[in-house]
C-alpha positions as CSV (number, residue, x, y, z in Angstrom):
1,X,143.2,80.2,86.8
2,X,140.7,81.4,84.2
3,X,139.1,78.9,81.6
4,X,139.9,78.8,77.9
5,X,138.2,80.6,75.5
6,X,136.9,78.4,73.0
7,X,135.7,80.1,69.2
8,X,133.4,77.8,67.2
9,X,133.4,79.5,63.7
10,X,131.3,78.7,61.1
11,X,130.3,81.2,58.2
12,X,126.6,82.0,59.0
13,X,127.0,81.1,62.8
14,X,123.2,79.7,62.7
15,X,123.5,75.8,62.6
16,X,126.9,74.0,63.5
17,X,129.2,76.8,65.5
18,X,125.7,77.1,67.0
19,X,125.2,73.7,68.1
20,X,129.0,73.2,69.3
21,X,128.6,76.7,71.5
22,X,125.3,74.9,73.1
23,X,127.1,71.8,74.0
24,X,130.0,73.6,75.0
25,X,127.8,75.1,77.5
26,X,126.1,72.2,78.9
27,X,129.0,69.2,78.7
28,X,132.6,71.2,79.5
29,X,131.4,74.6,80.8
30,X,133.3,73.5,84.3
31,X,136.9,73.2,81.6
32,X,136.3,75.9,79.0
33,X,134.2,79.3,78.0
34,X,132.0,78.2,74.7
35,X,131.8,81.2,71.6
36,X,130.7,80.7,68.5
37,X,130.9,83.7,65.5
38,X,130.8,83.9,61.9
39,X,131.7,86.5,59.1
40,X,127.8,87.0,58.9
41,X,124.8,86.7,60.4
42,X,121.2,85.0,60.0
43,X,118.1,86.6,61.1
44,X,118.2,83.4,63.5
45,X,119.4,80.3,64.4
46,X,118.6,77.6,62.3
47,X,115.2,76.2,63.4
48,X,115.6,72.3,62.4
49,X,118.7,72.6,64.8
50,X,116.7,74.8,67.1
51,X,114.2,71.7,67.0
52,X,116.2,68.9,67.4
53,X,118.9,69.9,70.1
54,X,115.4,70.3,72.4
55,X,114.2,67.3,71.4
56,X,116.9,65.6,71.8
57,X,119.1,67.3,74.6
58,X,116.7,69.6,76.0
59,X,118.6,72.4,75.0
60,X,117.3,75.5,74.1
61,X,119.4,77.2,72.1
62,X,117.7,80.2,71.5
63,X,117.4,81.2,75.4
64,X,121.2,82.2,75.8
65,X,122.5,82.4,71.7
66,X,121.6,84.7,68.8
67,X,123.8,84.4,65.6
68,X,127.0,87.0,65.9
69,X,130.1,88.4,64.3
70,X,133.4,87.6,65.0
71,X,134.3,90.9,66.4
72,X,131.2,90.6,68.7
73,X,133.3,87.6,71.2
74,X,136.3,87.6,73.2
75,X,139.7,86.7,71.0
76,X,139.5,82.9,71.5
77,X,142.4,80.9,73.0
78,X,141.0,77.8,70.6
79,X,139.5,78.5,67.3
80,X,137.8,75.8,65.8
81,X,136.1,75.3,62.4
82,X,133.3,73.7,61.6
83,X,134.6,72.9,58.0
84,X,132.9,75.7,55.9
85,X,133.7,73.3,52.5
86,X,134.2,76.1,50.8
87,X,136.7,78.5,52.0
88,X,136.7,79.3,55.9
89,X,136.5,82.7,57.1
90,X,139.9,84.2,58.3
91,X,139.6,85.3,61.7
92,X,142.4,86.5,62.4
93,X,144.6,83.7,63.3
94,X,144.9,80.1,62.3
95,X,142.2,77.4,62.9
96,X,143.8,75.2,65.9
97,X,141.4,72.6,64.8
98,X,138.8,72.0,61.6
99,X,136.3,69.7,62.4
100,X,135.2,69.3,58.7
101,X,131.5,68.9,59.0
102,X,129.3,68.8,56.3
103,X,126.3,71.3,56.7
104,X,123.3,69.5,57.4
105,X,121.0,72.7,56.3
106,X,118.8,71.8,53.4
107,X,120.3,68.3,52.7
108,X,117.5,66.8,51.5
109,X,114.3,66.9,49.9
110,X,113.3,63.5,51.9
111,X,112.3,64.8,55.3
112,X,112.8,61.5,56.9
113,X,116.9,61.3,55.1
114,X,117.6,64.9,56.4
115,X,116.4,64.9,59.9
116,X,118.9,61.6,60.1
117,X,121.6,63.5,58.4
118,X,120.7,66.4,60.9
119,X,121.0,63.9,63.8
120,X,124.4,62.2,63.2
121,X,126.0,66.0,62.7
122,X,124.6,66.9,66.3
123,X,126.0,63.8,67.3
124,X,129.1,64.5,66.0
125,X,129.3,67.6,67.6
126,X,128.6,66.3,70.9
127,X,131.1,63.7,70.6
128,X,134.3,66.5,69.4
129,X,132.8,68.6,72.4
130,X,133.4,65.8,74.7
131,X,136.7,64.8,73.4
132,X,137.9,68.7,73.5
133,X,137.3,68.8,77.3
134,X,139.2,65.9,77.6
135,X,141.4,66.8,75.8
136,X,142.1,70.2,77.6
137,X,141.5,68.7,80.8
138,X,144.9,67.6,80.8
139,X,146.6,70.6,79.7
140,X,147.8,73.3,81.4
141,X,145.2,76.0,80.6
């Protein structure tokens, strides 16, 4: 039986759908396949992210992921937003979940403030990851 497909869609796809595809990767690769898109693209992921998901994971992001379209993944069996706070890109089907984060990208002018707020978003992240794969652990994908 193949895995789900799980889409992690963000606008940009360089910070949060970014971060969600990493852990993805790492913490429920053996329960579902990890995508994340957006309606347009960065030059590259967002380095503060880049940073602190090595520092504090040891993930590097930027061995395996690249900021990409939409069109450029499989169609998802899960599409999940990261909560654009503005108006979420259609993607051809309706969000099964929105995880409503804030974007931590330029928060702050107070370095110390931002890398925090930075922090408890990855955190967050991990923690939805985690409960998605148990979550679907139980189903019958």
């Amino acid at each position: 039986m193949s895995k789900p497909k799980i889409a992690f869609i963000c606008v940009h796809n360089s910070c949060r759908s970014q971060i969600a595809e990493a852990f993805g990767k790492v913490l429920a690769a053996d329960v579902f396949e990890s995508y994340s898109a957006g309606t347009e693209t960065k030059p590259q992921i967002n380095q503060d992210a880049v940073r602190l998901m090595k520092e504090l994971y040891g993930i590097d992001m930027e061995k395996t992921q690249y900021s990409k379209l939409i069109s450029a993944i499989p169609k998802p069996d899960i599409a999940i937003s990261m909560g654009c706070n503005v108006s979420c890109p259609f993607i051809g089907r309706l969000f099964d979940e929105n995880w409503g984060l804030d974007d931590p990208t330029g928060k702050s002018d107070d370095e110390f403030k931002a890398v925090d707020e930075f922090k408890a978003v990855i955190e967050q992240i991990r923690q939805n990851v985690l409960a998605l794969k148990s979550k679907l652990c139980g189903s019958s994908f």
